[in-house]
C-alpha positions in Angstrom: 0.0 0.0 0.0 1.2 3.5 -0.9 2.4 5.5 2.3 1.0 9.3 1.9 1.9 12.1 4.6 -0.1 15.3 4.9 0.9 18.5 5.0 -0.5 21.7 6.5 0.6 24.4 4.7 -0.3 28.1 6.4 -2.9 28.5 8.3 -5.9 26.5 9.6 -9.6 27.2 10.1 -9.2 26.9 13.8 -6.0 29.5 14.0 -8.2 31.9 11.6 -11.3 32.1 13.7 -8.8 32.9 16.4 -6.8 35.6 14.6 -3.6 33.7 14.8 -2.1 34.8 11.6 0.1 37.6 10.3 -0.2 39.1 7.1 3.1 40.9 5.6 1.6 43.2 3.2 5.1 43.5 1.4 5.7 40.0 1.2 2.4 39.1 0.2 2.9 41.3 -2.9 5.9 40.4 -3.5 5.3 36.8 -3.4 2.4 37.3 -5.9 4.7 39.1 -8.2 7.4 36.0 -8.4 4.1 33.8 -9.0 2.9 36.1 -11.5 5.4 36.1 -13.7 6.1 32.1 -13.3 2.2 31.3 -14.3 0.1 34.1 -15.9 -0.1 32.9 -19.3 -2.5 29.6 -18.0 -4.1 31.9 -15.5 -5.2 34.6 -18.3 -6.0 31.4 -20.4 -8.3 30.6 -17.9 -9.5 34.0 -17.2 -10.6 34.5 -21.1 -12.6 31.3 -21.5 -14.4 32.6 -18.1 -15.0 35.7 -19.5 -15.9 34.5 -23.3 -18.4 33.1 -21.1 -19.8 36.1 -20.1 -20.1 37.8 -22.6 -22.4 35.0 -24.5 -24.2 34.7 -21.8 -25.1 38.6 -21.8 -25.6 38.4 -25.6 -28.1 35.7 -25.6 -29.7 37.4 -22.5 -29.8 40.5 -23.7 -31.4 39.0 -27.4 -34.5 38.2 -25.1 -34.9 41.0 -23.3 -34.6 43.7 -26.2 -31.1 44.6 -26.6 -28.3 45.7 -24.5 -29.0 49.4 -24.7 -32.6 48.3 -23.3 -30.7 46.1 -20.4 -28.6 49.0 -19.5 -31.2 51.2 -19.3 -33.5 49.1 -17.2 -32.6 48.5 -13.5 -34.4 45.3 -13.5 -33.5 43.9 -16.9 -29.7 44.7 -15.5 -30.3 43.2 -12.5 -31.4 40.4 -14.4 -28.6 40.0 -16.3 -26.3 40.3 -13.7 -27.6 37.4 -11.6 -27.7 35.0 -14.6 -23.8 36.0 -15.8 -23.0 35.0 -11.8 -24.7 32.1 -11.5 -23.2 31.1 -15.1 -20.0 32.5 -14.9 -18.6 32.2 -11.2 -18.2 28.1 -11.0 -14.9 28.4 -13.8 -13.8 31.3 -12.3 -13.5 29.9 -8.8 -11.0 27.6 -10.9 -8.5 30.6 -11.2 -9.1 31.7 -7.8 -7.8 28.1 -6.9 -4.9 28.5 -9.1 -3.8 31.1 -7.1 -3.9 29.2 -4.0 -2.5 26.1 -5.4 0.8 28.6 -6.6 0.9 29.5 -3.3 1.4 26.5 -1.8 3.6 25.7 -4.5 1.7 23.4 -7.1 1.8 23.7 -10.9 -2.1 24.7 -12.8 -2.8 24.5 -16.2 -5.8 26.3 -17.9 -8.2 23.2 -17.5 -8.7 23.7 -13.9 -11.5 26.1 -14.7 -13.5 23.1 -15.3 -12.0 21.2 -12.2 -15.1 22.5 -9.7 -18.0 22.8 -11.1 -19.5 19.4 -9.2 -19.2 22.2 -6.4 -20.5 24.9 -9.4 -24.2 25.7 -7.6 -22.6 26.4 -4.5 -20.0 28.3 -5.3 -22.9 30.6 -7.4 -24.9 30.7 -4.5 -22.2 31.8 -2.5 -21.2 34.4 -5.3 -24.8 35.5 -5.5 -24.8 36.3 -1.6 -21.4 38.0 -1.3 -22.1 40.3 -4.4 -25.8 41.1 -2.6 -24.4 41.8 0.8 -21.5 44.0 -1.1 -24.2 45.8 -3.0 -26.2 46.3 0.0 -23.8 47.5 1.7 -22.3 50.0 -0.6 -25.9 51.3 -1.8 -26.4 52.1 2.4 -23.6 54.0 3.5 -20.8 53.0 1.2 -17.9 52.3 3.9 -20.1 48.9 5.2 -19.9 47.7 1.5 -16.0 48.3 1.1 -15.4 46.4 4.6 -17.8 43.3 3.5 -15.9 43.3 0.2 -12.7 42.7 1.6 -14.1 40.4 4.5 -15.8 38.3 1.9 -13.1 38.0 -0.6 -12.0 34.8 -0.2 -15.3 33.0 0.3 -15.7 31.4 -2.7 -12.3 29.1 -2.2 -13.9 28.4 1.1 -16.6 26.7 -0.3 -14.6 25.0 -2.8 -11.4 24.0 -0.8 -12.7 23.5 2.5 -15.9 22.4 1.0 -18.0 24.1 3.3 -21.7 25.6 2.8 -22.2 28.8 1.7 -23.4 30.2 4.8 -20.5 28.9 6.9 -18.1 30.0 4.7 -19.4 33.4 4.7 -19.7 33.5 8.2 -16.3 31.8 8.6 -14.9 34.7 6.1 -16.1 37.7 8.7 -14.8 36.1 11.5 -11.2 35.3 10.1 -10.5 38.5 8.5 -11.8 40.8 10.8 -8.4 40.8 12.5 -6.3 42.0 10.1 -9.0 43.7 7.7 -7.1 46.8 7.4 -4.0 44.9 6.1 -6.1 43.1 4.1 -7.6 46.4 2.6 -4.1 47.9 2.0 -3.4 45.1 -0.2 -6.2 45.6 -2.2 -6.2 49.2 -2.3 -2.7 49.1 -3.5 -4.2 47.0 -6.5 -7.0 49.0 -7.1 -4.1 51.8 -7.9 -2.4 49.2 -10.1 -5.8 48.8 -11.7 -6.1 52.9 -12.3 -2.8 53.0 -13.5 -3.6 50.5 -15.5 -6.3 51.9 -17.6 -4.2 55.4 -17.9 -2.8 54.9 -21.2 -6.5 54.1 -22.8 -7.8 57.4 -20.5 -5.2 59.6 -21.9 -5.0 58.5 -25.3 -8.8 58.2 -26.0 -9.4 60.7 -28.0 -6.6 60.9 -30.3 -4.7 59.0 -33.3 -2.7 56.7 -31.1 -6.1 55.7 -29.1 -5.6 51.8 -30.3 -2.0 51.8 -29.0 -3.2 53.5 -26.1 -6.1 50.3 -25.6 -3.1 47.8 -26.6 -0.8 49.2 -23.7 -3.6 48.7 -21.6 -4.3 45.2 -22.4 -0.6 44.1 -22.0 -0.6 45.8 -18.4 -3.9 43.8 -17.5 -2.4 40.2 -18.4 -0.3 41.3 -15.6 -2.4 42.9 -13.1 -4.9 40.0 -13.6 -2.9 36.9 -12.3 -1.8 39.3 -10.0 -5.0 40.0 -8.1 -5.7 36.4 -8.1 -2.2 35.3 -6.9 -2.3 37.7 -4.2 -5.9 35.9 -3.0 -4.3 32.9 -2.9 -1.6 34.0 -0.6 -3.8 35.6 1.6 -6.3 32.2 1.7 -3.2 30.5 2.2 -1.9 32.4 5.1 -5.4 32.7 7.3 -6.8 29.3 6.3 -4.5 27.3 4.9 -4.6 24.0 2.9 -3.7 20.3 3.4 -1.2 18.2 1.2 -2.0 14.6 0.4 1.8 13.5 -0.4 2.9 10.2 -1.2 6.0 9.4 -0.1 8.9 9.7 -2.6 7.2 11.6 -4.5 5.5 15.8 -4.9 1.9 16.9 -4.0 0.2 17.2 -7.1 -3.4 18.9 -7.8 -4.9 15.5 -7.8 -3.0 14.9 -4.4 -4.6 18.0 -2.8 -8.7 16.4 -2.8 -10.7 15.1 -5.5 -11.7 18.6 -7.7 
């Protein structure tokens, strides 16, 4: 019989609940960085199937409700739409989510893995589909609630896929982790979201003028960056509050297919 070892890497539930972890702003960036540039063609492979995805699905959505100038300018149509692209949409994406956690711990992904969960696809929309509610909600109230569940609930979605948990639990699970080091949490992100404006500069500036299309090219080329990078830095951060569990068999490395059955 094959001997197998496991092996906690990070965190755990238990020491997240408890606010046993640190997070290093600096080295969480920098960490994503190395990743980045070691795996963002698969992970902006994966990201434009899932959004291919999207934008069929909002085309043939659209179709039936009279056009996407009508769906924009109909709250409800909108709404609509913007339920069905989550529910559609969210159970490949979770798949590069998860690459960026399995980088973290040091595994290989390919592309395919945004396939690899979609046995646990209606939970992870449902959970999408509650996050993006309480976000909204809280934003549409008084604005700073929203930007604090944003952060707090980033990393639900892995929760439910990873730790397999429901998506109540892992939304509750998510507040109570991250509630200890939100505001670290938030620099990171806010230092992204600057990445992000930065970002879209060159297609700002150079709108209006002959050199627009280089201007949208530039822009592009940043993004395959910035992309893997938000999603590397999530799986750092999941990493380093909850944690994960390698399945190893001895004499050999953990693979994907090591980790748990996707």
């Amino acid at each position: 019989m094959e001997e197998r070892s496991v092996l906690q890497v990070g965190g755990s539930l238990d020491k997240a609940v408890k606010g046993e972890y640190n997070i290093d702003v600096k080295a969480v960036l920098k960490e994503a960085w190395t990743n980045t540039s070691k795996s963002r063609i698969s992970m902006n492979v994966g990201l434009l199937f899932t959004i291919s995805i999207g934008v069929v699905i909002t085309l043939i959505v659209s179709s039936y409700l009279g056009g996407i100038e009508v769906v924009f300018q109909d709250q409800q149509s909108s709404a609509l739409l913007n339920i069905l692209v989550t529910l559609v949409v969210y159970p490949f994406l979770v798949g590069v989510e998860m690459m960026g956690i399995f980088h973290a711990v040091g595994l290989k992904t390919n592309a395919k893995l945004v396939f690899a969960f979609l046995k646990r696809g209606s939970w992870v929309a449902i959970s999408a589909l509650l996050t993006s509610t309480l976000v909204t909600m809280g934003i549409t109230l008084f604005v700073v609630p929203g930007i604090y569940l944003a952060v707090a609930l980033s990393l639900v979605l892995p929760l439910v896929v990873e730790k397999r948990l429901s998506p109540l639990k892992a939304i509750t699970l998510s507040l109570q982790a991250t509630r200890f080091q939100w505001f670290k949490l938030f620099n990171i992100y806010l230092v992204l979201f600057f990445l992000l404006i930065a970002t879209s500069l060159p297609l700002v500036i150079l709108a209006n003028t002959s050199a627009s299309l280089i201007g949208g090219v530039m822009t592009m080329f940043a993004l395959t960056y910035l992309a893997p990078l938000f999603y590397n830095v999530k799986g750092i951060l999941y990493r380093e509050i909850f944690g994960m569990q390698l399945s190893i068999a001895k004499g050999s490395e953990a693979t994907i297919d090591s980790t748990f059955s996707a």
